[in-house]
C-alpha positions as CSV (number, residue, x, y, z in Angstrom):
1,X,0.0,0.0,0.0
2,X,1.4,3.4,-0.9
3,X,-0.4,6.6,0.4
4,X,0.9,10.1,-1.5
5,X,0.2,13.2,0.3
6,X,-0.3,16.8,-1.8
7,X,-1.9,20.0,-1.5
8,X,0.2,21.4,1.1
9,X,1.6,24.9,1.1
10,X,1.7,28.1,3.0
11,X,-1.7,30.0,3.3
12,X,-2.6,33.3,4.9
13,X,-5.5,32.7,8.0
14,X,-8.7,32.7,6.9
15,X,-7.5,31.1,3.9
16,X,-8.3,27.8,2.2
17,X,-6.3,24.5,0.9
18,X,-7.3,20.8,-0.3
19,X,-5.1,17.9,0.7
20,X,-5.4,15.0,-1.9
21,X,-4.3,11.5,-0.8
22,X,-3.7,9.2,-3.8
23,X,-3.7,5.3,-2.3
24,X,-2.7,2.4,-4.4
25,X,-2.5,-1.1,-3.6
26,X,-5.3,0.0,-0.9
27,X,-8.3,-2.9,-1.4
28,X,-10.3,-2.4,1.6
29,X,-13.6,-1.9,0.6
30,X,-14.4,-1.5,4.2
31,X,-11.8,0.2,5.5
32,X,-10.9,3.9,6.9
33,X,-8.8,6.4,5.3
34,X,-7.9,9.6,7.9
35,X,-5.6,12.5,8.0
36,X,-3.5,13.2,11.4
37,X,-1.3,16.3,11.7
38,X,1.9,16.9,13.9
39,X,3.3,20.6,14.6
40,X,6.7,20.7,16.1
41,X,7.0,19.4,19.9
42,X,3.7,18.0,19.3
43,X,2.0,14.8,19.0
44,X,0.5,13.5,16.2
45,X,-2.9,13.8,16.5
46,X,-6.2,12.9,14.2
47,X,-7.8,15.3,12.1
48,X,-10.5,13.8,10.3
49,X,-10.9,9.8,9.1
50,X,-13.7,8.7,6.4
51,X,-15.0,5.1,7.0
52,X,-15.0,3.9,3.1
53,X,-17.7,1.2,1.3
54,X,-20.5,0.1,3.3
55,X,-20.8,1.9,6.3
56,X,-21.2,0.6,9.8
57,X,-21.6,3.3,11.9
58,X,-20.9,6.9,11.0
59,X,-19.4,7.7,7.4
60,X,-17.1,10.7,9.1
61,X,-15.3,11.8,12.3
62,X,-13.5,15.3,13.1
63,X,-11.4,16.4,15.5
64,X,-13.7,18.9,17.6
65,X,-10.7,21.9,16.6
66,X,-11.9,21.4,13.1
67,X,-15.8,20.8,13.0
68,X,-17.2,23.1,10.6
69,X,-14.1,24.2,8.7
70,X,-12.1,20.9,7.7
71,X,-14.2,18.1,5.4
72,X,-13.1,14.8,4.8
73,X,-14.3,13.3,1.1
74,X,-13.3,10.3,-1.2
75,X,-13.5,9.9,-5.2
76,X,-13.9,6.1,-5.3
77,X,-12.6,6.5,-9.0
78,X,-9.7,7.9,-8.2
79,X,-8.8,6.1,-5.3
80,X,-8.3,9.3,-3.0
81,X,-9.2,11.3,-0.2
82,X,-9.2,14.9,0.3
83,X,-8.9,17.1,3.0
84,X,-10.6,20.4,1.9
85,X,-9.2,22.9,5.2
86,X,-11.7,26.5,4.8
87,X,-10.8,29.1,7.3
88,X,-7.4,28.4,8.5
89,X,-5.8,29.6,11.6
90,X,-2.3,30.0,12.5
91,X,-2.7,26.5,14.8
92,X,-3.2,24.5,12.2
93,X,-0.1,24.9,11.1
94,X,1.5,21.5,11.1
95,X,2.8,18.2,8.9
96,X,-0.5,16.5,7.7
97,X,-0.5,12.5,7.0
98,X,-2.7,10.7,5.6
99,X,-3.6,7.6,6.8
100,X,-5.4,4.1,6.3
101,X,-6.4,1.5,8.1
102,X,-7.7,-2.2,7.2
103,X,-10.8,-1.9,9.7
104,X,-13.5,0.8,10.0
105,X,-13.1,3.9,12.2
106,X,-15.0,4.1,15.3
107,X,-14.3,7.7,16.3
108,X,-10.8,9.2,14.9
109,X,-8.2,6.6,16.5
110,X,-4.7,6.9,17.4
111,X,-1.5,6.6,15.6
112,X,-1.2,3.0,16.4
113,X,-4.7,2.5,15.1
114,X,-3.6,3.0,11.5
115,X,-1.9,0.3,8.9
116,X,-0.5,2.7,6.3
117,X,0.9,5.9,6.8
118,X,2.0,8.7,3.8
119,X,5.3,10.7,4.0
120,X,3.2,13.8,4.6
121,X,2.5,17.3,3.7
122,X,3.2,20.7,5.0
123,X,0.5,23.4,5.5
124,X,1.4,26.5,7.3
125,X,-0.8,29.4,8.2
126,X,0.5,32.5,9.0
């Protein structure tokens, strides 16, 4: 499995950006796809995760610090998920990864909850 992160960039506050997470050699129909960020001195910490196929429970889960600006989506063509951020703030400045796991997310999870990681993709607001 190989997750690519892109999208990332610098961005004023208030400002807008789209991850994109390509995943190949990911099959799990009924799986969960997530993005975790990690700022310097920080743990890494979930962002958003999107339970893909037929869905257990509840489709999406978001970090309370980004309800109502972050949105978590997947193109089942394409095989990716995007992270579209609207009104950044300076603290969500951080390294974003995206994420997958083999199982269906509960609520966001931990690190240790996810199979597949990305090399990850800056965003910094300023």
């Amino acid at each position: 499995v190989q997750l690519v992160e892109s999208g990332g960039g610098s961005v004023q506050a208030g400002g807008s950006l789209r991850l994109s997470c390509a995943a190949s050699g990911y099959t799990y129909s009924n799986g969960c796809m997530g993005w975790f960020r990690q700022a310097p001195g920080k743990e890494r910490e979930g962002v958003a995760a999107f339970n893909t196929g037929r869905v257990l429970g509840v489709r999406t889960h978001y970090a309370d610090s980004v309800k109502g600006r972050f949105t978590i989506s997947q193109d089942n063509a394409k095989n990716t998920v995007y992270l579209q951020m609207n009104s950044l703030k300076p603290e969500d400045t951080a390294m974003y990864y995206c994420a997958a796991k083999i199982w269906q997310c509960v609520g966001l999870g931990t690190r240790a909850d996810f199979d597949y990681w990305g090399q990850g993709t800056q965003v910094t607001v300023s």
